[in-house]
C-alpha positions, 0 to 999 in steps of 0.5 A: 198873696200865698205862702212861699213853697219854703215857708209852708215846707218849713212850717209842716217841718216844725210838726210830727203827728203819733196815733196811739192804738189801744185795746182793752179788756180783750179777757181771751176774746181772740177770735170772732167765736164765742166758744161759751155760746158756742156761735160766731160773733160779729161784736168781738174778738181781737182777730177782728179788731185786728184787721181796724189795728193794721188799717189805722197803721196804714193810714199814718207814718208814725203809730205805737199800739197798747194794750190796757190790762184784762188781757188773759182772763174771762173766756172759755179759751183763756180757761181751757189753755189755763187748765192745760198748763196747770195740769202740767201740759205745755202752751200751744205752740210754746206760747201763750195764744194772746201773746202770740197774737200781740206778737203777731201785731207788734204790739208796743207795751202793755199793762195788767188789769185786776184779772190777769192775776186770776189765777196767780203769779207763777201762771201769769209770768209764764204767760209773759215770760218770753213777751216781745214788749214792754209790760209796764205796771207802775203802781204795783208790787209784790209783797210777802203773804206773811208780815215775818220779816223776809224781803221788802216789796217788789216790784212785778213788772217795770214800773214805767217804759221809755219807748225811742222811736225813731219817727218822720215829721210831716216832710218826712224827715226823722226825728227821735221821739221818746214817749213815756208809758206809765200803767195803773191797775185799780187798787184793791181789785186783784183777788187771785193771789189767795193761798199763794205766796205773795199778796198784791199792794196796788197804791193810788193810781192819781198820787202815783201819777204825781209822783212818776209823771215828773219823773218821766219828763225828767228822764227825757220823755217827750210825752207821757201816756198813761195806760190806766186799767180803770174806769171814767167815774166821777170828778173828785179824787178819793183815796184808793178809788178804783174808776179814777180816769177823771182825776187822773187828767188833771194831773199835769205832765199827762198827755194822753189816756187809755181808760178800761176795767169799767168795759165803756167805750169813749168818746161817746154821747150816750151816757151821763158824764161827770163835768169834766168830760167832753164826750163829744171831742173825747177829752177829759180835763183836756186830756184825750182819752179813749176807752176802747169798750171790751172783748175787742169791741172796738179799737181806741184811737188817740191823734196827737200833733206834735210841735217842736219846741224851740229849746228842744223837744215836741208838744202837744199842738192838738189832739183828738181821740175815737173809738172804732167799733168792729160793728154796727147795727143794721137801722133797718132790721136791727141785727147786728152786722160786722164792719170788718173782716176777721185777720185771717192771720190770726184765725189760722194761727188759732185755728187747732187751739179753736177746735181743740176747745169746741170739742173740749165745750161740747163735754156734759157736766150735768143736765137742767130740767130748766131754761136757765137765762138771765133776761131779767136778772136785776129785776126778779130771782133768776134761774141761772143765778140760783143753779149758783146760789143753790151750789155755793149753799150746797158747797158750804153746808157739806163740803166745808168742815164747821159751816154745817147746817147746824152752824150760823145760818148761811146765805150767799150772792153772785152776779148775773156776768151776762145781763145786757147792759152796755155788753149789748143785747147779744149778752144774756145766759139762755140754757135750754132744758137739757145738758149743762156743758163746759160751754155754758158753765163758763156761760153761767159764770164766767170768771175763775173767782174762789169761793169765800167765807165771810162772817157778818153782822146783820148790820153788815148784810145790810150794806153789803145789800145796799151797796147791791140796790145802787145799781139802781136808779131812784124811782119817782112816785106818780113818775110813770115809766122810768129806767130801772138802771142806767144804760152805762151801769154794768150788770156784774156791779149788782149782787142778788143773795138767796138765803134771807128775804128783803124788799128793796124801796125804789123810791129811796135814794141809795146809799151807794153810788153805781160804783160802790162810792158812799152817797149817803150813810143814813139812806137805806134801801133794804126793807124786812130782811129776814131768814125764815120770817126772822128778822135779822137783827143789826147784831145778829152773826150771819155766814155770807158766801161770795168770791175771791173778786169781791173779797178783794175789792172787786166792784167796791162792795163793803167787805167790814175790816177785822177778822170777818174773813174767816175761810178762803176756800180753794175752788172756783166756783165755776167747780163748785158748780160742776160738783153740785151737779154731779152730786144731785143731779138734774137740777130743777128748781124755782129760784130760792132767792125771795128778794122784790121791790116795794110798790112805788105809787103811779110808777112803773120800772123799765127794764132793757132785755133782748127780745127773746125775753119775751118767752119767759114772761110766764115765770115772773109770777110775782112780778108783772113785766108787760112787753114794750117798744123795740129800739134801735140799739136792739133791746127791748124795753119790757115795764115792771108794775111797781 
């Protein structure tokens, strides 16, 4: 026998559904154009996730968009307009362009990442001083750079939102709902508040979430979600962590999740994941969750059906969450091919900003003699990483009073920003021989950190070095062929110092985890680290250059507490870079750093590269890298004699 007409009108009457759209670590990526490589591209840009944004509205009555922090920060775009403004000219148009494209797209909220703050307070409420949503960061505050006395903490942004949307349930029929918004950034990881006058306090983000996920219900929220700023790491909550998504789900109150900060996209079945989550339904602790990748890659989607409570109010009936990708690859000859078109909207408005940076790109700063790429970066000394080491070194023995040559003995570490990973095959540094122009500067480093002195131990180099050699996995004797790293590490977690020489032993478990979490204290990777064929001994005092991100917590590297930090210098390095150039000349080198790995007994290190690594093979002299197979995501597979 069917249901009445009435009873089923009556029973879809007790039911609302909400889609939650959500970006994340778009850092400037606004259009289908790379400016740093100077080429469209199919895989990013917000101009193309926009067109995914406005169908998913289309397809439901009732829908909120967000955006989860790394938003201003981190493409040749963002740091053209950022110049401009700092040097006193205005925005384009009077607006910051990705406030105007969330504009344009109606975005709900937001919430900030560690970049937004790269280059300082000021700069970035300017940027949000006139913005039409909510920015919501609720385990931030602001506190004076000195500890004199003056005003207690504040807080920068709300510390949470209450959004009253008036929504229809599945008959049509209106209801209020009233959704609560927290937003968490990773502790420790802001590191562009250095020489300002104000320094970032960031608290727990699970102990915060317990403390205001109450509060919000009892304010009247109908559900919580949380923009979280912070990456799907492992399942035990420890003070301070900065990937802390699966410990936040098992926060009662917490009804739904946008994760970032570690670029990864979820659901997905690729990749290990810690017991808690389900890959496959996109939970976490049976919260939905969803991790919209980075640069636009993908929009995060997260269907929640509501049912009315009897006293009042709506719950979670079911819920399910995707990631939409802007693009696929193409099984057939591997290339990559977009799903969509980009919003014509936005290329238009972008449009003069667009042009204006591509001439801007164009402009020399120096010339190589070399091909400066990064297709084996975490597998032996690379070109574009020294051209950095070469000019943090040059910077700090000439540039910086009392760190001369004659001075403690000096060494410094970068990261390889674009090395593969998950960012894809498209994502390497390859600069040919000849001119080095804006465009690849920010190509070769991509971020606008400062230069920073630390003065460390030699037992202190030692772990900075290991924390390094986690990004590895343990590679078994008599194991043959097994991957070097995991396909979900990223590549910028992995420092390569120049300056000092050490082997790194695969065959030892690591002392770290990827994420920089000790494993285990007594384990020790790092093998003859030495200066000059000295052994550095554990008391020995050593002058360590690196930036302002990791100084400040950025990848979890172990920065020693005390007086360790001795100079933060205030230029990027990207200048830093500029000016060493300018000061030597055409730069034509071999790399300076000497690092490799211990021979491991019948086993050889896979490495994933794109297959235009294959024309560099010749400069990996002392390390043996034999091409291997093709496959489908578009890397190649190329083997390491070990």
């Amino acid at each position: 026998m069917s249901r009445p007409a009435a009873s089923d009108a009556a029973t879809r009457a007790r039911y609302l559904d909400l889609r939650i759209l959500a970006t994340s670590d778009l850092h400037m990526h606004l259009l289908a154009f790379d400016h740093a490589a100077g080429r469209a591209g199919a895989t990013t840009g917000l101009a193309h996730t926009a067109t995914l944004i406005r169908a998913a509205r289309d397809e439901v009555q009732n829908s909120i968009l967000l955006d989860n922090g790394d938003f201003l920060h981190g493409s040749a775009m963002g740091e053209a307009i950022t110049k401009n403004v700092l040097d006193g000219r205005r925005m384009p148009r009077g607006a910051h362009p990705v406030v105007a494209a969330m504009r344009a797209l109606d975005y709900d909220a937001i919430t900030l990442g560690n970049h937004d703050f790269d280059h300082g307070v000021d700069y970035l409420g300017e940027v949000l001083r006139n913005a039409p949503f909510a920015v919501v960061a609720s385990n931030l505050t602001l506190a004076p750079a000195t500890n004199a006395g003056g005003p207690r903490p504040l807080a920068f942004t709300l510390p949470f939102a209450l959004i009253d949307r008036e929504v229809t349930d599945r008959m049509g029929k209106p209801h209020r709902l009233r959704i609560g918004l927290l937003g968490m950034l990773p502790p420790g990881s802001v590191s562009g508040l250095h020489n300002g006058p104000f320094r970032a306090e960031t608290r727990d983000i699970v102990e915060t979430a317990r403390v205001m996920v109450p509060q919000l219900r009892g304010l009247g929220a109908d559900i919580v979600v949380v923009m979280a700023h912070s990456g799907i790491g492992c399942d035990t909550a420890t003070p301070g962590m900065e990937n802390a998504v699966v410990p936040l789900a098992a926060v009662p109150g917490i009804d739904a999740i946008v994760a970032g900060h570690a670029h990864q996209v979820f659901p997905a079945e690729t990749g290990k994941w810690v017991v808690p989550v389900d890959p496959v339904s996109g939970r976490i602790h049976g919260v939905p969750v969803v991790a919209p990748g980075f640069w636009g890659s993908h929009l995060g989607v997260i269907d929640l059906a509501l049912a009315a409570r009897p006293e009042g109010g709506w719950r979670i009936a079911d819920a399910k969450s995707c990631a939409r990708p802007v693009a696929r690859r193409d099984g057939k000859n591997g290339m990559v091919v977009s799903v969509v078109a980009p919003d014509t909207g936005l290329l238009a408005l972008f449009a003069p900003v667009s042009a204006a940076i591509s001439r801007r790109n164009g402009r020399a700063l120096g010339e190589t003699r070399c091909r400066l790429h990064t297709y084996f970066a975490t597998a032996t000394p690379a070109p574009a990483l020294d051209l950095v080491h070469r000019a943090m070194l040059w910077y700090g023995q000439t540039q910086i009073d009392g760190l001369g040559p004659d001075r403690l003995p000096m060494v410094a570490s970068t990261s390889p920003f674009r090395a593969g990973g998950i960012a894809g095959p498209g994502y390497f540094t390859d600069i040919p021989p000849g001119p080095i122009s804006l465009a690849a500067l920010d190509e070769i480093y991509a971020f606008p950190n400062n230069l920073c002195v630390l003065r460390l131990t030699g037992a202190e180099l030692g772990d900075w070095l290991e924390r390094a050699a986690s990004v590895y996995n343990t590679i078994l004797p008599g194991g043959g062929d097994q991957p070097l790293i995991s396909p979900t590490t990223p590549a910028y977690a992995y420092e390569s110092v120049a300056g000092c020489d050490y082997r790194i032993d695969l065959a030892t478990p690591p002392r770290h985890d990827p994420l920089g979490g000790l494993r285990d204290p007594a384990a020790n990777r790092i093998r003859g680290l030495s200066i000059k064929d000295v052994p550095i001994t554990s008391d020995a005092e050593i002058l360590l250059l690196t930036n302002s991100f990791r100084v400040t917590g950025g990848g979890n590297y172990p920065v020693p507490k005390g007086d360790c930090f001795i100079r933060d210098v205030p230029i990027c390095v990207r200048e830093v870079i500029a000016e060493f150039l300018a000061a030597t000349g055409p730069y034509d080198a071999a790399p300076l750093a000497c690092w490799r790995f211990e021979p491991v007994e019948a086993a050889r290190a896979t490495v994933l590269s794109a297959p235009a690594a294959s024309t560099v093979l010749q400069e990996s002299a002392r390390t043996i890298v034999t091409p291997g197979a093709f496959r489908d995501d578009g890397f190649q597979a190329f083997h390491l004699e070990l």
